[in-house]
C-alpha positions in Angstrom: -63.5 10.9 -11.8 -67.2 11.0 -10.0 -69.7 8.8 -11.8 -73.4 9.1 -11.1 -75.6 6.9 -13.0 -79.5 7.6 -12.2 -82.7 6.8 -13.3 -86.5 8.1 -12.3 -86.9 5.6 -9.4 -83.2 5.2 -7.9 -79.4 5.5 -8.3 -78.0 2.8 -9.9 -74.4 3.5 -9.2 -72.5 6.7 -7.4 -68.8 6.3 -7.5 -65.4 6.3 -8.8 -64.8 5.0 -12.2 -61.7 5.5 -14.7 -63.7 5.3 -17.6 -67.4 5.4 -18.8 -68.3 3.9 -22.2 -71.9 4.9 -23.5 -73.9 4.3 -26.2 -74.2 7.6 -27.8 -76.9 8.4 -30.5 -74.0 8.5 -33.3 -72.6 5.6 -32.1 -70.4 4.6 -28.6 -68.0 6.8 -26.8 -65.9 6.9 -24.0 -65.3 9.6 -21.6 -61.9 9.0 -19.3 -60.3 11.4 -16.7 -60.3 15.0 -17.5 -62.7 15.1 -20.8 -63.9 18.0 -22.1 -67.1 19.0 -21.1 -70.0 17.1 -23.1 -73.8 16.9 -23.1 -74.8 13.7 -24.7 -78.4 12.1 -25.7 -77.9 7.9 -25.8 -79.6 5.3 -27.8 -80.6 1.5 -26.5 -77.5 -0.3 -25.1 -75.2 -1.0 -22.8 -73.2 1.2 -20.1 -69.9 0.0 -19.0 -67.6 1.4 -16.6 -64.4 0.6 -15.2 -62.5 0.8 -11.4 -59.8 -0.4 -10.4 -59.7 -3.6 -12.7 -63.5 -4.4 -12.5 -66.3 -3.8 -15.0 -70.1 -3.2 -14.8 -72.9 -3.2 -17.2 -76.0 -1.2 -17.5 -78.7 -2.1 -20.0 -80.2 1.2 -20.9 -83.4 1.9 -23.0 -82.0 5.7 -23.6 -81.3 8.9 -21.9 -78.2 11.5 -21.7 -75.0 12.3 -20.0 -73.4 15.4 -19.0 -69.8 15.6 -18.0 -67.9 18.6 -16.7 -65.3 19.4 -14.1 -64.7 15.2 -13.5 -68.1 14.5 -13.1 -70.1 12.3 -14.8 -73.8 12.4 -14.5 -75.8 10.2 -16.5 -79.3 10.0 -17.0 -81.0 6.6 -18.1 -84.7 5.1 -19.0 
């Protein structure tokens, strides 16, 4: 899936990634290839994706995420 992790001054990441975990505001989820279309708001936390056996972290104060048709957009403070 397409994962495009932005805040108001830049893009932080715009790439592949198999999975997406995010700290949603009832608690963490993960979104993987082919989810079901969701609109999220996110707490304080940490982002972590995953491609091709490699990780990366995001701090995040807050934000949202919208995924649809294997895109992933997310939206961070």
């Amino acid at each position: 899936m397409k994962l495009n992790i932005i805040s108001p001054e830049k893009t932080l990441y715009k790439g592949d990634a198999e999975s997406v975990t995010l700290p949603g505001l009832q608690g963490s989820f993960t979104i993987l290839e082919r989810h079901a279309p969701i609109i999220s708001g996110l707490n304080k936390g940490k982002i972590v994706f995953r491609y091709k056996d490699k990780e990366r972290v995001f701090e995040v104060e807050g934000g949202f995420v919208e995924s649809k048709k294997n895109i992933v957009t997310v939206c961070v403070e």
